[in-house]
DOMI-292988 format. One record per atom (N, C-alpha, C): residue number from 1; residue in three letters; chain; atom name; z, x, y. Coordinates in nm, 4 decimals. Example, Ala and Ser with C-alpha at 12.3 -4.5 7.8 and 13.67 -1.06 7.14 Angstrom:
2
<1, "Ala", "A", "N", <0.7800, 1.3190, -0.5690>>;
<1, "Ala", "A", "CA", <0.7800, 1.2300, -0.4500>>;
<1, "Ala", "A", "C", <0.7800, 1.3200, -0.3300>>;
<2, "Ser", "A", "N", <0.7080, 1.2850, -0.2250>>;
<2, "Ser", "A", "CA", <0.7140, 1.3670, -0.1060>>;
<2, "Ser", "A", "C", <0.7870, 1.2900, 0.0030>>;
// end
This chain:
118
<1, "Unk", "A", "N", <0.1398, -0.3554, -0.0343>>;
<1, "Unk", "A", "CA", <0.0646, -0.2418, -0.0842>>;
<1, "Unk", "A", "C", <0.1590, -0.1346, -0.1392>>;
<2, "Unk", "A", "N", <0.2755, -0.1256, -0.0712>>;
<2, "Unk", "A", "CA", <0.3785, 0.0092, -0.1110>>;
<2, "Unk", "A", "C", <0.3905, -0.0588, -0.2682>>;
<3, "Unk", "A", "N", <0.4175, -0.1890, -0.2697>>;
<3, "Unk", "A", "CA", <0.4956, -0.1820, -0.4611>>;
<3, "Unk", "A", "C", <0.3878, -0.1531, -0.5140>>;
<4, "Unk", "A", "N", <0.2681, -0.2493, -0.4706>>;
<4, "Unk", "A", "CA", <0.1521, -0.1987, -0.5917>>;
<4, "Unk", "A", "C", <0.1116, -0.0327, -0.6221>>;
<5, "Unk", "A", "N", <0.1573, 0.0736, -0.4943>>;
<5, "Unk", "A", "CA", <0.1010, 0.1898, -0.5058>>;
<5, "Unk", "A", "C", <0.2386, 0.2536, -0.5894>>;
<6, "Unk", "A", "N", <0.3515, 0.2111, -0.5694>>;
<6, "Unk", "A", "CA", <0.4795, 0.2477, -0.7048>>;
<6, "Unk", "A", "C", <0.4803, 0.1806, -0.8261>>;
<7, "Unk", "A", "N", <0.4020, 0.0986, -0.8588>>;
<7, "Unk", "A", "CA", <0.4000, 0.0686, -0.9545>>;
<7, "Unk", "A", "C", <0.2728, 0.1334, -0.9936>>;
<8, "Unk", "A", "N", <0.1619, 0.1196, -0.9493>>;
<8, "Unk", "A", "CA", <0.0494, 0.2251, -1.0212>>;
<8, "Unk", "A", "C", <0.1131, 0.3689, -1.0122>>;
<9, "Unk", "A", "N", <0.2004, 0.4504, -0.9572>>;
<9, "Unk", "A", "CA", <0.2562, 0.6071, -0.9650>>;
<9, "Unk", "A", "C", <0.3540, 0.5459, -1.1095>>;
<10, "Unk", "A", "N", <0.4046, 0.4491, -1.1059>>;
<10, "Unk", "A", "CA", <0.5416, 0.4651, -1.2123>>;
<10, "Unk", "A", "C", <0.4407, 0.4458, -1.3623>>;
<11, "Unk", "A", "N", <0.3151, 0.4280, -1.3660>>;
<11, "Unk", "A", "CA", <0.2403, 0.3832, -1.4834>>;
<11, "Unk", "A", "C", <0.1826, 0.4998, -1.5163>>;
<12, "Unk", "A", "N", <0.1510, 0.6297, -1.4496>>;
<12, "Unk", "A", "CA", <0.0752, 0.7518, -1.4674>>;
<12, "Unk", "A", "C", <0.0860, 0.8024, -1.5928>>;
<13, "Unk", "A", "N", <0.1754, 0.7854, -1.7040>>;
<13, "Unk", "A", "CA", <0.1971, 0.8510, -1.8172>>;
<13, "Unk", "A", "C", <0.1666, 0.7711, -1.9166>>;
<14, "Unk", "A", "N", <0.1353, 0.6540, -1.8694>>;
<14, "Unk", "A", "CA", <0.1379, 0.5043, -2.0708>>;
<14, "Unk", "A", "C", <-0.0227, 0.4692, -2.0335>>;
<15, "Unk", "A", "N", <-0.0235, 0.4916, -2.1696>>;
<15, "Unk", "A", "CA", <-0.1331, 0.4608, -2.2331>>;
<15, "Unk", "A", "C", <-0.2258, 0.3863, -2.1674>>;
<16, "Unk", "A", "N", <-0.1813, 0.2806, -2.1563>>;
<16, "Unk", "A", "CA", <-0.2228, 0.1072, -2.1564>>;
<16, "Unk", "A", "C", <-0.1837, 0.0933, -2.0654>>;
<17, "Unk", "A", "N", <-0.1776, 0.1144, -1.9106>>;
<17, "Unk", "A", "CA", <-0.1218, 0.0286, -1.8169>>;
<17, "Unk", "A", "C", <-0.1756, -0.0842, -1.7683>>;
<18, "Unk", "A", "N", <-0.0276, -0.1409, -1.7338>>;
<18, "Unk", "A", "CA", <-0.0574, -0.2906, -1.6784>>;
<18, "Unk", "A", "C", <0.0312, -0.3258, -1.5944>>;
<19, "Unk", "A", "N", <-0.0470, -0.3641, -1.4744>>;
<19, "Unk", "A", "CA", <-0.0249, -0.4536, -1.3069>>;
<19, "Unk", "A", "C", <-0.0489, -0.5813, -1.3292>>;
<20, "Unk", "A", "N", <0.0987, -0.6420, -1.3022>>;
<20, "Unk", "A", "CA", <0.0644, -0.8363, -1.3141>>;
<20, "Unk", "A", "C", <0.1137, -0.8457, -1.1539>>;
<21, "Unk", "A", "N", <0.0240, -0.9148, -1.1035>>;
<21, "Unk", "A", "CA", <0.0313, -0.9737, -0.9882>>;
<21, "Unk", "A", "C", <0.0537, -1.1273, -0.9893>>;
<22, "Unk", "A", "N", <0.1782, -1.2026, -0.8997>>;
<22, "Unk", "A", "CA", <0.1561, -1.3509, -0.9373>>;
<22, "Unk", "A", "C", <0.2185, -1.4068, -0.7761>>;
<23, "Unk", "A", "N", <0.2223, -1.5251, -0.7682>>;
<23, "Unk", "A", "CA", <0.2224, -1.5757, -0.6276>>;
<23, "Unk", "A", "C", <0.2228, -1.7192, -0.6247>>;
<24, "Unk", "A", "N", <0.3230, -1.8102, -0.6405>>;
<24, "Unk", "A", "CA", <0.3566, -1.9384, -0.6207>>;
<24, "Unk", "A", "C", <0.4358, -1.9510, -0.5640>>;
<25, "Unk", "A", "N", <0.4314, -2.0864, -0.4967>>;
<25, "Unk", "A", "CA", <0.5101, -2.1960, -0.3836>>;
<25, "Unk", "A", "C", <0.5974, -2.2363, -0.4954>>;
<26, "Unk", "A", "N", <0.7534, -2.2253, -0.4343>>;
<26, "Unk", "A", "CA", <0.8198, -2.3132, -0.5045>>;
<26, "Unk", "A", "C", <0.9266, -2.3728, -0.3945>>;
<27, "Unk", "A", "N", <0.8960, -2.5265, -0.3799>>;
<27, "Unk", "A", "CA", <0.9615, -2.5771, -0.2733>>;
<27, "Unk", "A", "C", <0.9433, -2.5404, -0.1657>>;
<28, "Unk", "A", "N", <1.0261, -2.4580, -0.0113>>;
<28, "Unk", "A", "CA", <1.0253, -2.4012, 0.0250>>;
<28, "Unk", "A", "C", <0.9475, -2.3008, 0.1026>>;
<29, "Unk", "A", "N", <0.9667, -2.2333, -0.0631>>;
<29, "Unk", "A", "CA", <0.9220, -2.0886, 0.0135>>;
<29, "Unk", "A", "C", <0.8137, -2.0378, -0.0806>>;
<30, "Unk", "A", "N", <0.7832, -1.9022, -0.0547>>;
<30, "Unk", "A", "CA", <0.6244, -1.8741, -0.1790>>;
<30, "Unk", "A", "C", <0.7100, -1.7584, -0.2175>>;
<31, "Unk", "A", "N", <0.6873, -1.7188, -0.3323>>;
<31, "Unk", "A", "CA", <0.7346, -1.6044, -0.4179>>;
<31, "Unk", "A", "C", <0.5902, -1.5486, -0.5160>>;
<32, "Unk", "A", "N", <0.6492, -1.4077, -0.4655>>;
<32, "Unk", "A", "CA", <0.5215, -1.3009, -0.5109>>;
<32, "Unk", "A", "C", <0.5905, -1.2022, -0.5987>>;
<33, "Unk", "A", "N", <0.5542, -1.2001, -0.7330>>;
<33, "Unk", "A", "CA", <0.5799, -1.0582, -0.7563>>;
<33, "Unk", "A", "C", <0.4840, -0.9578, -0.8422>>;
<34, "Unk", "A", "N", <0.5774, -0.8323, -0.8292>>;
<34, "Unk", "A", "CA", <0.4468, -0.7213, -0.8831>>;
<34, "Unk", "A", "C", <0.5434, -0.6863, -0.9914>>;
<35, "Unk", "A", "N", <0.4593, -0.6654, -1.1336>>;
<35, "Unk", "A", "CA", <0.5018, -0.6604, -1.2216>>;
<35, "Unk", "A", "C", <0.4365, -0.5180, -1.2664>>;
<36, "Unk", "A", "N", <0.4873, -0.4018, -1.3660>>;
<36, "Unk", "A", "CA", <0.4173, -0.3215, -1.4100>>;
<36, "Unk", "A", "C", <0.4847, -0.3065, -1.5576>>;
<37, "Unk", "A", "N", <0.4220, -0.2168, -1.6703>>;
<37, "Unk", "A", "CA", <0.4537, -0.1782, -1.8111>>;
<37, "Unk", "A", "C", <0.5120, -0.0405, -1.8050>>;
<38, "Unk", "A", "N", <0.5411, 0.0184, -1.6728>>;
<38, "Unk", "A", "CA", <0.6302, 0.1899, -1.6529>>;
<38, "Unk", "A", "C", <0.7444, 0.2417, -1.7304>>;
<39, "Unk", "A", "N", <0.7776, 0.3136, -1.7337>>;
<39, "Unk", "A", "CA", <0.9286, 0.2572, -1.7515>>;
<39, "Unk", "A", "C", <1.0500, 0.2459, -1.6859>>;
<40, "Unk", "A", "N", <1.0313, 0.1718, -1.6251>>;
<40, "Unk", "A", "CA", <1.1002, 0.0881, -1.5912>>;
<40, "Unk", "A", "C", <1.1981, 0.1586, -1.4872>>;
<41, "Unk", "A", "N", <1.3322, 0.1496, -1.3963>>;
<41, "Unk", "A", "CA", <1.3866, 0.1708, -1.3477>>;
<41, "Unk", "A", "C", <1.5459, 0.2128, -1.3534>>;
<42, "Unk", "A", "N", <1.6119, 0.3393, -1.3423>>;
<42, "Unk", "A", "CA", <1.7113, 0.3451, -1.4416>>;
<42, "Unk", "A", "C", <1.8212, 0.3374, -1.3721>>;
<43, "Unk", "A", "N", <1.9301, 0.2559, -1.4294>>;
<43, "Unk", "A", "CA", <2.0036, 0.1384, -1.4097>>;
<43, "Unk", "A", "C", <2.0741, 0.2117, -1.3028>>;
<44, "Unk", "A", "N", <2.1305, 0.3305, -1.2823>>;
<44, "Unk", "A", "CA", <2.2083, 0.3813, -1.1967>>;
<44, "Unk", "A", "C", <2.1080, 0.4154, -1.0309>>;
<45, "Unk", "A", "N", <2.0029, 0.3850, -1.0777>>;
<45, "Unk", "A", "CA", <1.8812, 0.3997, -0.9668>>;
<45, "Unk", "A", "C", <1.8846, 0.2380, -0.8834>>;
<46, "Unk", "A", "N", <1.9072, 0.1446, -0.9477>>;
<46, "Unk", "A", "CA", <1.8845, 0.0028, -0.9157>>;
<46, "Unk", "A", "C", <1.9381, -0.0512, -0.7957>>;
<47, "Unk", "A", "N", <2.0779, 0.0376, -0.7843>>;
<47, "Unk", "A", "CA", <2.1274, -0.0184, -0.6873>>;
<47, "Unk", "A", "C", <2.1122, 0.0571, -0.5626>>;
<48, "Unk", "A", "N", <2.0224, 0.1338, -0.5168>>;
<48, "Unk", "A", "CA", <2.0197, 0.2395, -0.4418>>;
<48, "Unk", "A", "C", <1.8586, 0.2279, -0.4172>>;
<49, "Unk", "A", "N", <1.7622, 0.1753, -0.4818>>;
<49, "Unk", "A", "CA", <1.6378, 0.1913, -0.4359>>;
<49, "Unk", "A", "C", <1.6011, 0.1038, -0.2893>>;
<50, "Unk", "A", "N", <1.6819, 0.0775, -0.2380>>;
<50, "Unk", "A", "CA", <1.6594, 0.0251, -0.1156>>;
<50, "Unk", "A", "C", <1.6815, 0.1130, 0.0165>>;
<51, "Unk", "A", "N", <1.7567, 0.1808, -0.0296>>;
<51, "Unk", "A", "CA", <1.8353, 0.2589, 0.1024>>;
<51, "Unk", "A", "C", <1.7345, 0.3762, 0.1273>>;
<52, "Unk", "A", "N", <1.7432, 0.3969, 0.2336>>;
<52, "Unk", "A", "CA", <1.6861, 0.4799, 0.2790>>;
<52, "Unk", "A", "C", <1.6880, 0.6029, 0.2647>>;
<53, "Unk", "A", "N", <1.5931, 0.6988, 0.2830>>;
<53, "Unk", "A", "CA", <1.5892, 0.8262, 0.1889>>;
<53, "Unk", "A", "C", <1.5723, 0.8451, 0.0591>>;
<54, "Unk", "A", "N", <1.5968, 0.7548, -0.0274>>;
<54, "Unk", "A", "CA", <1.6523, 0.7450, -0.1581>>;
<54, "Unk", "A", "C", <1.5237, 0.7502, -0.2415>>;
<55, "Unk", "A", "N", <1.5009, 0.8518, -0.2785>>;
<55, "Unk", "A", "CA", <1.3383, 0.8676, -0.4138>>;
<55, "Unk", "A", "C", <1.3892, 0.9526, -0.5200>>;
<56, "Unk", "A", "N", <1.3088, 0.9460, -0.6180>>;
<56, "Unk", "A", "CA", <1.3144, 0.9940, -0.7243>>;
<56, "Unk", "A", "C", <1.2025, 1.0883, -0.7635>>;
<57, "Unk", "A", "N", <1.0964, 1.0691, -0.6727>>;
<57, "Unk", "A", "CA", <0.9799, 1.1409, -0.6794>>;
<57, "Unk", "A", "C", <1.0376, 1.3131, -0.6252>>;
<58, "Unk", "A", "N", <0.9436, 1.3835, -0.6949>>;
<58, "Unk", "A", "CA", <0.9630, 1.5407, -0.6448>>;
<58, "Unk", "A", "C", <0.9752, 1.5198, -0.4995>>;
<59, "Unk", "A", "N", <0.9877, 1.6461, -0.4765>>;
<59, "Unk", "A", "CA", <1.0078, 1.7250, -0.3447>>;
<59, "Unk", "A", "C", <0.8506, 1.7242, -0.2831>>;
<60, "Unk", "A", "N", <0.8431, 1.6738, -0.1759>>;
<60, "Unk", "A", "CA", <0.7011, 1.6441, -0.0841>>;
<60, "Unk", "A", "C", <0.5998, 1.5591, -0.1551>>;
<61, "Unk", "A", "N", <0.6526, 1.4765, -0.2391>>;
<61, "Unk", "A", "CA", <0.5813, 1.3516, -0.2604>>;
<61, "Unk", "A", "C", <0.5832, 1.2191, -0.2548>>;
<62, "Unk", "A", "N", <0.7124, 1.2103, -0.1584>>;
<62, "Unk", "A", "CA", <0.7703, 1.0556, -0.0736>>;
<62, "Unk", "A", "C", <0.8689, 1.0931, -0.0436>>;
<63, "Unk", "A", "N", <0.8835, 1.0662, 0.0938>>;
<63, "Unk", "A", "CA", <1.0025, 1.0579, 0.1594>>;
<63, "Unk", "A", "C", <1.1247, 0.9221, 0.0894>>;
<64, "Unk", "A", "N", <1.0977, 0.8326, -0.0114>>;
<64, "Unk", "A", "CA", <1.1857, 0.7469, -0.0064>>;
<64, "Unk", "A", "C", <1.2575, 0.6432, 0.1048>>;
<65, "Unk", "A", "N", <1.1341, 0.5910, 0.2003>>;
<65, "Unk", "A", "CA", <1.1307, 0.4865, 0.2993>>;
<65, "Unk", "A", "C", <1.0429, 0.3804, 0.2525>>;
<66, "Unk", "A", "N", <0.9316, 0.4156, 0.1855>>;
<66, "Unk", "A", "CA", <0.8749, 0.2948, 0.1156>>;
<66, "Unk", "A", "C", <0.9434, 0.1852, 0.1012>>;
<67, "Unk", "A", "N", <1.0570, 0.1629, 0.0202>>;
<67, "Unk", "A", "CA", <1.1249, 0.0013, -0.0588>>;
<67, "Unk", "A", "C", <1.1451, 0.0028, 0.0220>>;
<68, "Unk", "A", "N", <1.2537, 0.0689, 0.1207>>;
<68, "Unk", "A", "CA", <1.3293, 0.0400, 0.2156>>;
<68, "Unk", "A", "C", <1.3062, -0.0080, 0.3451>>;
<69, "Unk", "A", "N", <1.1653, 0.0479, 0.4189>>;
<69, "Unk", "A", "CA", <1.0761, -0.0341, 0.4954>>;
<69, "Unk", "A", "C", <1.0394, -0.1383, 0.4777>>;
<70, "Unk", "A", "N", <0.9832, -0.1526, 0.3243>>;
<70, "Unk", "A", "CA", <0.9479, -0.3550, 0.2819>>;
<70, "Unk", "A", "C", <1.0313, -0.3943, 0.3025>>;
<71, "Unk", "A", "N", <1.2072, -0.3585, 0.2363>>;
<71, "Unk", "A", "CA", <1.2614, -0.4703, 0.2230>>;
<71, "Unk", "A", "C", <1.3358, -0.5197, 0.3445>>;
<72, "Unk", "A", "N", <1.3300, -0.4303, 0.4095>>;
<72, "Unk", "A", "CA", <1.3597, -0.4356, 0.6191>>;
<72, "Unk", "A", "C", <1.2295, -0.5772, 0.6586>>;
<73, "Unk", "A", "N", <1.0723, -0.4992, 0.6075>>;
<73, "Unk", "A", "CA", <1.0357, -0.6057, 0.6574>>;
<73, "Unk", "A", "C", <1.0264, -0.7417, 0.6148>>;
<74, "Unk", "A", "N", <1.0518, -0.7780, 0.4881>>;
<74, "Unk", "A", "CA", <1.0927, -0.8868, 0.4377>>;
<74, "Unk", "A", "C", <1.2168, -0.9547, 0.5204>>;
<75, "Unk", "A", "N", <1.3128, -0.9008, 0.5116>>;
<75, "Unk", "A", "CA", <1.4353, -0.9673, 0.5928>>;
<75, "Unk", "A", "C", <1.3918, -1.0313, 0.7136>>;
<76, "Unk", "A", "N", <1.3184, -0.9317, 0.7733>>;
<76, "Unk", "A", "CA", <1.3193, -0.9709, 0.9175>>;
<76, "Unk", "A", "C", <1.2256, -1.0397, 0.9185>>;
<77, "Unk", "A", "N", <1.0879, -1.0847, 0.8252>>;
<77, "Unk", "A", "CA", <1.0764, -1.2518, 0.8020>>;
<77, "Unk", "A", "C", <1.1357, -1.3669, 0.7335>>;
<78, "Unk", "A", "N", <1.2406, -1.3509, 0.7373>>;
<78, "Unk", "A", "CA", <1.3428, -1.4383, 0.6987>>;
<78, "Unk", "A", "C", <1.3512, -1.4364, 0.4987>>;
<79, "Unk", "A", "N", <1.3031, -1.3581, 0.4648>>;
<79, "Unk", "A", "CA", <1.2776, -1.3192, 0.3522>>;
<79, "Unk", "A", "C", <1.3880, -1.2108, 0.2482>>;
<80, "Unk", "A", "N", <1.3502, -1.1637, 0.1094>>;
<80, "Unk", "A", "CA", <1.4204, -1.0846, 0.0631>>;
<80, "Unk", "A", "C", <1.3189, -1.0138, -0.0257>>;
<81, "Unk", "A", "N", <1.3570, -0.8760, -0.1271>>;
<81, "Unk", "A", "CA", <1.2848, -0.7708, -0.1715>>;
<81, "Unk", "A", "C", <1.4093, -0.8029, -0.2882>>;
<82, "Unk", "A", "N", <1.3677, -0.7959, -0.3754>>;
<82, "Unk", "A", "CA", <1.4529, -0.7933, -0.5320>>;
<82, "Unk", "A", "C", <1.3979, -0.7337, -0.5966>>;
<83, "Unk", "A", "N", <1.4350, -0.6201, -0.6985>>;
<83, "Unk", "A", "CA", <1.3733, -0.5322, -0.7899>>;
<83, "Unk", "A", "C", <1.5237, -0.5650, -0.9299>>;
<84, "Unk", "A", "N", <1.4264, -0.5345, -1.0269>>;
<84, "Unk", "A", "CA", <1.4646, -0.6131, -1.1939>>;
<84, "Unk", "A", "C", <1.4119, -0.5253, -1.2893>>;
<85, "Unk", "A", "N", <1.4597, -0.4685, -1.3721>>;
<85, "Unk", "A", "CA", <1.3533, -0.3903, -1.4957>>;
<85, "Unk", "A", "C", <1.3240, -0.5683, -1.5588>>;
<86, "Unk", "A", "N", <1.2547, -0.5331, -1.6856>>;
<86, "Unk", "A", "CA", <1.1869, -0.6516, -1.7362>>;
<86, "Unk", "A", "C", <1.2329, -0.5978, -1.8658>>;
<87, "Unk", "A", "N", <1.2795, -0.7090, -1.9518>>;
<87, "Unk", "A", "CA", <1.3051, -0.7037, -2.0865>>;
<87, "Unk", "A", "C", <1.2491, -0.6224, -2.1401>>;
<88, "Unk", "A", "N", <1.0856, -0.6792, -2.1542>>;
<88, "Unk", "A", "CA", <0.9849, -0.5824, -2.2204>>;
<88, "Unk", "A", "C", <0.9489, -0.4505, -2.2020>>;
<89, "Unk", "A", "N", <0.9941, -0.3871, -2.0423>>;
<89, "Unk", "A", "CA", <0.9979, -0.2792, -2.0290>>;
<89, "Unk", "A", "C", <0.8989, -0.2879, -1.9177>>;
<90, "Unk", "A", "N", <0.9023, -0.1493, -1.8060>>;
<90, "Unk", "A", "CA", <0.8793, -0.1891, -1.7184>>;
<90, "Unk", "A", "C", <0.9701, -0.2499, -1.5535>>;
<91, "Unk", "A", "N", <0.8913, -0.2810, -1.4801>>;
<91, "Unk", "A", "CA", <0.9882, -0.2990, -1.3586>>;
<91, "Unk", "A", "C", <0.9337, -0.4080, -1.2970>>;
<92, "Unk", "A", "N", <0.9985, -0.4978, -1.2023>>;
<92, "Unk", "A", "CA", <0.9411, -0.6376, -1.1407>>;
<92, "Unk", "A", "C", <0.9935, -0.5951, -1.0052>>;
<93, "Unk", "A", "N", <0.9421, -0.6670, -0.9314>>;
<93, "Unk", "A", "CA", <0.9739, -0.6215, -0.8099>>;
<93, "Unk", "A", "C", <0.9564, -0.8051, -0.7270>>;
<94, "Unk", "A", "N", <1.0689, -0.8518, -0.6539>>;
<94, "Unk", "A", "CA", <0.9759, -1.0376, -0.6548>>;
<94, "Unk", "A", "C", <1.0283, -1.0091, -0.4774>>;
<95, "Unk", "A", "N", <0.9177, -1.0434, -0.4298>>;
<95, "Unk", "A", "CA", <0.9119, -1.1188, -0.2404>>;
<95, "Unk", "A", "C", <0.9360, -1.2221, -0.2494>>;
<96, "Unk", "A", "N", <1.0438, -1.2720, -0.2023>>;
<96, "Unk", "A", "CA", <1.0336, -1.4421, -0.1343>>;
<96, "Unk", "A", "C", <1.0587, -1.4948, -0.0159>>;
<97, "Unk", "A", "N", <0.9940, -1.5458, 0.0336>>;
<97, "Unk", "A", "CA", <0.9350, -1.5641, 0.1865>>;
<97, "Unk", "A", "C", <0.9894, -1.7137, 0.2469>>;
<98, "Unk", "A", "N", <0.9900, -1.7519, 0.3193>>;
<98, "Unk", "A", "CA", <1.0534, -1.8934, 0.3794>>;
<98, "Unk", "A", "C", <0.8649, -1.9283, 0.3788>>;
<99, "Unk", "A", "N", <0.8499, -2.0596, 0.3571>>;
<99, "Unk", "A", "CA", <0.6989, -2.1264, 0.3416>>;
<99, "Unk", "A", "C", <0.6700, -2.1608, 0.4894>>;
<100, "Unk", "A", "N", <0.5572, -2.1283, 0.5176>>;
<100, "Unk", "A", "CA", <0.5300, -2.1833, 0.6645>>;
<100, "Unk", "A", "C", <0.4604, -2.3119, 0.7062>>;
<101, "Unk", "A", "N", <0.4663, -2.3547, 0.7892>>;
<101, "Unk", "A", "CA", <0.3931, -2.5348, 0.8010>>;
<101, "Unk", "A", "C", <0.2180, -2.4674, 0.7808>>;
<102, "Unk", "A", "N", <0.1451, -2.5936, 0.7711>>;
<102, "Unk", "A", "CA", <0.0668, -2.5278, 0.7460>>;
<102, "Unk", "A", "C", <-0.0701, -2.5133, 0.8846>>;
<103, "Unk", "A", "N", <-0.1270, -2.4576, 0.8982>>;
<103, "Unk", "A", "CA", <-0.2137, -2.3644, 1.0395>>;
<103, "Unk", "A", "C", <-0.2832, -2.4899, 1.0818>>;
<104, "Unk", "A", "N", <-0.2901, -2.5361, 1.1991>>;
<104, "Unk", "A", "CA", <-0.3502, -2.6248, 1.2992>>;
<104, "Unk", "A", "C", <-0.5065, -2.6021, 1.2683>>;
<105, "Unk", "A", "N", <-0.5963, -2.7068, 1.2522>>;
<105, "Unk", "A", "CA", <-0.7638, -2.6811, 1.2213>>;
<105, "Unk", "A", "C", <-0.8338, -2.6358, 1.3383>>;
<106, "Unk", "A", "N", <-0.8904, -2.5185, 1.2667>>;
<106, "Unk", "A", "CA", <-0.8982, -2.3748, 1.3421>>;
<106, "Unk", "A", "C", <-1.0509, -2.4669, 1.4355>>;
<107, "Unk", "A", "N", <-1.0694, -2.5360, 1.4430>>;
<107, "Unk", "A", "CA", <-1.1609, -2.6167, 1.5854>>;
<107, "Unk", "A", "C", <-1.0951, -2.6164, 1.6975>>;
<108, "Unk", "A", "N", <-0.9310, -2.6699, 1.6508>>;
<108, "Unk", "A", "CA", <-0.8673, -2.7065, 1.7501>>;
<108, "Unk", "A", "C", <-0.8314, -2.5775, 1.8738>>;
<109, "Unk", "A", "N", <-0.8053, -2.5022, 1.7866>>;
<109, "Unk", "A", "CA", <-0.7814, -2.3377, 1.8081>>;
<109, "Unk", "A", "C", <-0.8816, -2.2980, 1.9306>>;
<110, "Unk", "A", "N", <-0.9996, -2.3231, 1.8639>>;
<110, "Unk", "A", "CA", <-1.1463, -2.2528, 1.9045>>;
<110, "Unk", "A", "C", <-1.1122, -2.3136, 2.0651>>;
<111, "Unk", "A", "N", <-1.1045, -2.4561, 2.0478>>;
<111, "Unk", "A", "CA", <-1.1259, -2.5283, 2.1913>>;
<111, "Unk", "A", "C", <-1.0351, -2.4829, 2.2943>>;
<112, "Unk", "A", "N", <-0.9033, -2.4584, 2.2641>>;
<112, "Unk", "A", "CA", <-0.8284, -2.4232, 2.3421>>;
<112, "Unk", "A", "C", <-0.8336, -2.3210, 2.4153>>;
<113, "Unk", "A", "N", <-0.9015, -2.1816, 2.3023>>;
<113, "Unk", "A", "CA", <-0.9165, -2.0584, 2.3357>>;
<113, "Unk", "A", "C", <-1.0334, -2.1039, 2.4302>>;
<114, "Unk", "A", "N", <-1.1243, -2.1652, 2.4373>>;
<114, "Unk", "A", "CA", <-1.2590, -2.1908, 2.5310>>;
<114, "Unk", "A", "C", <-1.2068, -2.2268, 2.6604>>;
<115, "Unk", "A", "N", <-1.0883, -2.2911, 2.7066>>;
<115, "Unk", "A", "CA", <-1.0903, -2.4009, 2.7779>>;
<115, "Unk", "A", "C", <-1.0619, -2.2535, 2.9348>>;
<116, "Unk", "A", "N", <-1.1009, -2.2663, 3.0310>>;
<116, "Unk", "A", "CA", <-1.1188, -2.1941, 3.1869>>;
<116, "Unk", "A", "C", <-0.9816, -2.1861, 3.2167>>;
<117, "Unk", "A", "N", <-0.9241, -2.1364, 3.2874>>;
<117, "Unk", "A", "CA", <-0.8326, -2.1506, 3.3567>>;
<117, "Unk", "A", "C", <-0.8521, -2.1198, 3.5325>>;
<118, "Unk", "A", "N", <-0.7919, -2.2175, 3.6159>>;
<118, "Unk", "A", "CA", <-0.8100, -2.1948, 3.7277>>;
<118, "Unk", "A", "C", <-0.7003, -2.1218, 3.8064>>;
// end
């Protein structure tokens, strides 16, 4: 939710905005990213939007923990947070996640949760 709500703040001024959302398995793991038409992210900003404190927004309108909370919690699902301007202009932002087996059939679930204990 934090990229999609920085990427709808980084779009407030163009015309035409546009949010691409996308989300495929590749091998592995699943990769998500949020795409916007803003402009984009400036290059001396790139390497620093992770760290903590670190915004660009005025004074009392983000503390600048946002990225830096995702990309904490990404890691610590075995994951990573990558941010990219985009050729066309604009900023990408891509999650990629380790793939998980896939969920036991939720009957099986049900029964277990039913079963008494003595």
């Amino acid at each position: 939710m934090n990229l999609i709500g920085n990427a709808v703040q980084a779009m407030k001024e163009i015309d035409a905005p546009v949010l691409s959302l996308s989300a495929q398995v590749d091998h592995n793991q699943v990769v998500i990213s949020v795409a916007d038409n803003g402009p984009g992210i400036a290059a001396d900003h790139l390497g620093h939007i992770f760290e903590p404190f670190f915004t660009t927004k005025a004074p009392g309108s983000g503390l600048g923990l946002g990225l830096s909370i995702s990309s904490r919690i990404m890691e610590d699902l075995g994951g990573r947070l990558q941010a990219m301007n985009q050729t066309e202009g604009g900023a990408s932002f891509t999650i990629t996640l380790p793939r998980s087996s896939a969920p036991e059939p939720s009957g099986s679930r049900i029964e277990q949760e039913n079963q008494t204990h003595a």
